[in-house]
C-alpha positions as CSV (number, residue, x, y, z in Angstrom):
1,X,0.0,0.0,0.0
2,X,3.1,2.6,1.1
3,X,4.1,1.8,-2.6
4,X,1.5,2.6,-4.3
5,X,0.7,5.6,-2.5
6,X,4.4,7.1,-3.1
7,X,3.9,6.3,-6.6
8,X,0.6,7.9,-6.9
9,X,2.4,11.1,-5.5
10,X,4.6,11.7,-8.4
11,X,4.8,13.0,-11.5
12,X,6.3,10.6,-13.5
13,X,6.2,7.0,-13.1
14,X,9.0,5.0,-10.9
15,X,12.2,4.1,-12.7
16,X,12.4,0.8,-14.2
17,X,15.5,-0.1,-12.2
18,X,13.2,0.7,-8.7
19,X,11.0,-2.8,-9.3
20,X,14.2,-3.9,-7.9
21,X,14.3,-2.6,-4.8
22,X,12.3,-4.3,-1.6
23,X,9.3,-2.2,-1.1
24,X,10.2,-1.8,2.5
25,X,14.5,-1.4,2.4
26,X,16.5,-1.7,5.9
27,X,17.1,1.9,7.5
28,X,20.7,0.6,8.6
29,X,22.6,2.3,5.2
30,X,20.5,5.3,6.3
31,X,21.4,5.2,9.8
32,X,24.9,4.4,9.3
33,X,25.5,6.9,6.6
34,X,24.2,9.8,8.6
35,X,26.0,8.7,11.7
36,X,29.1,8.6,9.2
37,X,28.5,12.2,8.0
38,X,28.0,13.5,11.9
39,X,30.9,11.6,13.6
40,X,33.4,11.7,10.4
41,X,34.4,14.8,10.2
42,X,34.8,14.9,13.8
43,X,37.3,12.1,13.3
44,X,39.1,14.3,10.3
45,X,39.2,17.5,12.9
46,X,41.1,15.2,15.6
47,X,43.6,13.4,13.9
48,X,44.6,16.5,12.0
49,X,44.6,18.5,15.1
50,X,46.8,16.0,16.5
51,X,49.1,16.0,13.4
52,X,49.2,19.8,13.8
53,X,49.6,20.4,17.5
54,X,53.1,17.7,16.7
55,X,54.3,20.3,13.8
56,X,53.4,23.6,15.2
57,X,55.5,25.1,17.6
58,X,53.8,28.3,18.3
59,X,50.5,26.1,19.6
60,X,53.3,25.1,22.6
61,X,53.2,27.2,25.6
62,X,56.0,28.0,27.5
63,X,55.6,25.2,30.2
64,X,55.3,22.7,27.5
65,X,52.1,22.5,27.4
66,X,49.2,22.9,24.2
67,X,47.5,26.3,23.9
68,X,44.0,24.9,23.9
69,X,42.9,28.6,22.4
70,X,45.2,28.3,19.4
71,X,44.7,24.4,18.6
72,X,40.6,25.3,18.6
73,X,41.2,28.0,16.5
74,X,43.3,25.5,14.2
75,X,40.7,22.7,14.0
76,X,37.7,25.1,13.4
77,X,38.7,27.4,10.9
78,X,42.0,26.4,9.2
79,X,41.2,25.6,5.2
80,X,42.6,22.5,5.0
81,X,41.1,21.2,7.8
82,X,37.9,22.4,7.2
83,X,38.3,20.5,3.7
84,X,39.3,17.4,5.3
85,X,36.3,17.7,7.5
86,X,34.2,18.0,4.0
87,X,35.5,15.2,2.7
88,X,35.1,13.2,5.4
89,X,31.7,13.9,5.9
90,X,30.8,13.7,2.2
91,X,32.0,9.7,2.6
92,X,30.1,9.1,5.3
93,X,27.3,9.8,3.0
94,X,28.2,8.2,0.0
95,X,29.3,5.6,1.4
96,X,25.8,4.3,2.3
97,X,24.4,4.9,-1.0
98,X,27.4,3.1,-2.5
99,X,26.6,0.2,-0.1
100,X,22.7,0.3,-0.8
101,X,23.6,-0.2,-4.5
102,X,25.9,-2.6,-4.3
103,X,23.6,-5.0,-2.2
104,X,20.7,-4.6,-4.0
105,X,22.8,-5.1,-7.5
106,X,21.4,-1.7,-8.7
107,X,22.7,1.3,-10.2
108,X,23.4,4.2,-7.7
109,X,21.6,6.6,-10.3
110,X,18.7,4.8,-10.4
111,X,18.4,4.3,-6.7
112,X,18.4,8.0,-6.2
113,X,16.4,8.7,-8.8
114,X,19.8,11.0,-10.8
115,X,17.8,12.4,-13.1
116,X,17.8,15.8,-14.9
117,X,14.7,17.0,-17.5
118,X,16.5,21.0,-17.9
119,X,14.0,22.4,-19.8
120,X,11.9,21.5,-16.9
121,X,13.7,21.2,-14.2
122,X,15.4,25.2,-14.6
123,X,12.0,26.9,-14.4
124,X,10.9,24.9,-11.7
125,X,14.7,25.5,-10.0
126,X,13.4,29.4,-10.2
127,X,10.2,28.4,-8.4
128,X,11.6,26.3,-5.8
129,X,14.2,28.9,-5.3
130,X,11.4,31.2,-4.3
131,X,9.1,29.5,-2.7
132,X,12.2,28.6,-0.2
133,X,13.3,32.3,0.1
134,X,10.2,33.2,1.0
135,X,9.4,30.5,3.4
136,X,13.2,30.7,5.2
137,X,12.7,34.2,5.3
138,X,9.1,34.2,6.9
139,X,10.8,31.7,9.8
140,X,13.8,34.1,10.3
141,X,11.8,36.7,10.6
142,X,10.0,35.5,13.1
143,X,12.7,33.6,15.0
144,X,14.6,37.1,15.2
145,X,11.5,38.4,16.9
146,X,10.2,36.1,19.3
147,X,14.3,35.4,20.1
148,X,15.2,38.8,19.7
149,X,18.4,38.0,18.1
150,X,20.2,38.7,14.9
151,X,21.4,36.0,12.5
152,X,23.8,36.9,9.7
153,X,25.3,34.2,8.4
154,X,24.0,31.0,7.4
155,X,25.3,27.7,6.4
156,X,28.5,26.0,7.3
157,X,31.3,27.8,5.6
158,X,30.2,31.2,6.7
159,X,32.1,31.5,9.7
160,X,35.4,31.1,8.1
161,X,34.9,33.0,4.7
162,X,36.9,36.0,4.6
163,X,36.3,39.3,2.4
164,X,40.2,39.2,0.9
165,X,40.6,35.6,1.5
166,X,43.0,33.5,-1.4
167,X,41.1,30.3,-0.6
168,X,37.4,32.1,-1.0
169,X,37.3,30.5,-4.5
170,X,37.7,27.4,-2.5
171,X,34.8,27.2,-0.7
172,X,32.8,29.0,-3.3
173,X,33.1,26.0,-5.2
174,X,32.5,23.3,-2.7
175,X,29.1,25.2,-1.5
176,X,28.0,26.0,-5.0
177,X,28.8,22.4,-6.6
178,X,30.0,19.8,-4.8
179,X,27.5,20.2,-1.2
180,X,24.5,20.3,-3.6
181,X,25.2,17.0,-5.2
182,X,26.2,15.0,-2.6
183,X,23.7,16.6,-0.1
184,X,20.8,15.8,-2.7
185,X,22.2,12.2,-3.6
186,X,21.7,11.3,0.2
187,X,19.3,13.5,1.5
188,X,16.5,13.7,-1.1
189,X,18.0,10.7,-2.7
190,X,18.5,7.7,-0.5
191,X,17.2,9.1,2.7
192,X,13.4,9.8,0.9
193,X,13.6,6.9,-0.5
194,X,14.2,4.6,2.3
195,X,11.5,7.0,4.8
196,X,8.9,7.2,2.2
197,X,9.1,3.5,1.3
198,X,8.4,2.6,5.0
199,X,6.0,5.5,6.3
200,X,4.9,7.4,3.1
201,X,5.7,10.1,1.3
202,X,4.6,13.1,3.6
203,X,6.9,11.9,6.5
204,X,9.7,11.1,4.0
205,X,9.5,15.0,3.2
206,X,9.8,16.0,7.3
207,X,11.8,13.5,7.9
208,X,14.7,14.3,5.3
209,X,14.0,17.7,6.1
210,X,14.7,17.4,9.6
211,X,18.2,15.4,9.1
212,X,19.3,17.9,6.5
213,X,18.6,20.8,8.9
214,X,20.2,18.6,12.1
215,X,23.4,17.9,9.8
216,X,24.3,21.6,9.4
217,X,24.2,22.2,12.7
218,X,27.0,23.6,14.8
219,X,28.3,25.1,17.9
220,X,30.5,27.4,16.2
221,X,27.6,29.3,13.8
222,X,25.9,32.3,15.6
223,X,22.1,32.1,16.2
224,X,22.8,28.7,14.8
225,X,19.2,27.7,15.7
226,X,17.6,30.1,13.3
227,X,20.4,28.2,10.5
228,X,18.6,24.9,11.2
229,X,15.3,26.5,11.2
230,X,16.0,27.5,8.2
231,X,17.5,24.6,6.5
232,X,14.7,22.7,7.6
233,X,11.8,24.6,5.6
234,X,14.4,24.7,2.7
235,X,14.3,21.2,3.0
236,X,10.8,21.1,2.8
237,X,10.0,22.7,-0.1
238,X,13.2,20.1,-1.7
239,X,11.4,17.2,-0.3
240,X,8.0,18.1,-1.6
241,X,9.2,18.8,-5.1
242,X,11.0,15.6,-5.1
243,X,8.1,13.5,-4.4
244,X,6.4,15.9,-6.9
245,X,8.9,15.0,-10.0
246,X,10.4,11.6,-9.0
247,X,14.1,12.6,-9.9
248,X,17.0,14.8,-8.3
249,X,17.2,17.0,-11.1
250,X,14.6,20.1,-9.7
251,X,16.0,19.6,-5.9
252,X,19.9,19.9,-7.2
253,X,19.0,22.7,-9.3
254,X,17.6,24.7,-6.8
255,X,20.0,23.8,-4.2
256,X,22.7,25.1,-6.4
257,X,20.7,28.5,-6.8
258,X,20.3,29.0,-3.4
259,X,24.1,27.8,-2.2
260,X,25.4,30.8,-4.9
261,X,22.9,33.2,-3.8
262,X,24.3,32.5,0.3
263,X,27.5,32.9,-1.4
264,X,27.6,36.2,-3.0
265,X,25.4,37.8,-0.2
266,X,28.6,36.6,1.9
267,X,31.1,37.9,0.1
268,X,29.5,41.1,-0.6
């Protein structure tokens, strides 16, 4: 009955490789994979903060001991850490897709549903775009006055993006391309897939949603609630237009128009 209802939902039929697929998968790869993309990068951040308190001589304070200040600073906002951290947490995600394909002998595309229709997939980009930006903006809005607090910056890179940076390009390029991909492929991908096919499509839409918005959270982001608050509507709208069209193609799209837009109004 779940199947039939999540097919009913979409636009376009179910892909020919997803009569393969149990109608109700295990949520371990899910599980494991999100663990993978919260602990991971954790992992990344200690080892290399380990390697760098060995090689650093100014993170040494006079009585031999670590400056605690310093090393923090290091392992929160040094480039190549941060990267590591990325890629890191990008395995721990497609890791579990990887396995899900493998063990059900089917092709990662077709599992997430990769598929891109541009002419009309970019107008309905536009539309998502908005329909987000309005929504995130209605939250913030009223986060900031029931709160009474000020959020500038939102999403992860934000905090160490600097105007007259060398390595802004950097992170320009792994928000606009490379986070919209992979975030999509497990998020709106594997993860809707696996909730939808066990509790329908409408909690496969919060759901998603509500793990997106959890994995962007962080300690070191102000007002780092109203982010998540955020994220999670954003995620919404992804999640309903995903069970709308059946494919990744409108979701990545949009997710790519709104990562530039976050990026320009940063740098400006």
């Amino acid at each position: 009955m779940e199947e039939e209802q999540t097919e009913s939902f979409s636009e376009e039929p179910a892909t020919e490789g997803a009569h393969k697929l149990p109608p109700v998968p295990s949520l371990w790869p899910l599980i494991l994979g999100y663990l993978g993309l919260v602990a991971l990068p954790f992992l990344a951040a200690f080892i290399i903060g380990i390697g760098v308190a060995f090689l650093d001589p100014h993170l040494v304070q006079s009585g031999g001991k670590l400056d605690s200040h310093k090393l923090s600073d290091v392992v929160t906002k040094n480039i190549l850490v941060l990267l590591f951290e990325q890629i890191f947490m990008w395995a721990g995600m497609l890791l579990s897709v990887l396995f899900v394909s493998n063990h059900y002998k089917i092709a990662w595309r077709e599992l997430v549903v990769w598929k891109i229709r541009w002419r009309k997939d970019i107008p309905l980009a536009l539309l998502i775009y908005l329909t987000a930006a309005i929504g995130g903006g209605i939250y913030l809005k009223l986060f900031q006055q029931l709160t009474h607090t000020v959020a500038n910056n939102l999403g992860n890179s934000s905090t160490v993006l600097q105007p007259h940076s060398r390595w802004n390009w950097v992170f320009a390029i792994i928000t606009i391309l490379f986070a919209p991909v992979i975030e999509e492929i497990f998020f709106r991908g594997l993860a809707f897939y696996v909730i939808a096919a066990r509790f329908g499509s409408t909690v496969a839409i919060l759901a998603s949603a509500l793990l997106f918005a959890l994995a962007h959270f962080q300690t070191t982001l102000a007002a780092t609630e109203s982010t998540v608050g955020v994220i999670f509507v954003l995620g919404v709208v992804f999640g309903f237009a995903r069970s709308k069209t059946n494919r990744l193609g409108t979701t990545l799209l949009a997710h790519v128009l709104f990562n530039t837009i976050a990026v320009i109004v940063i740098y400006k």
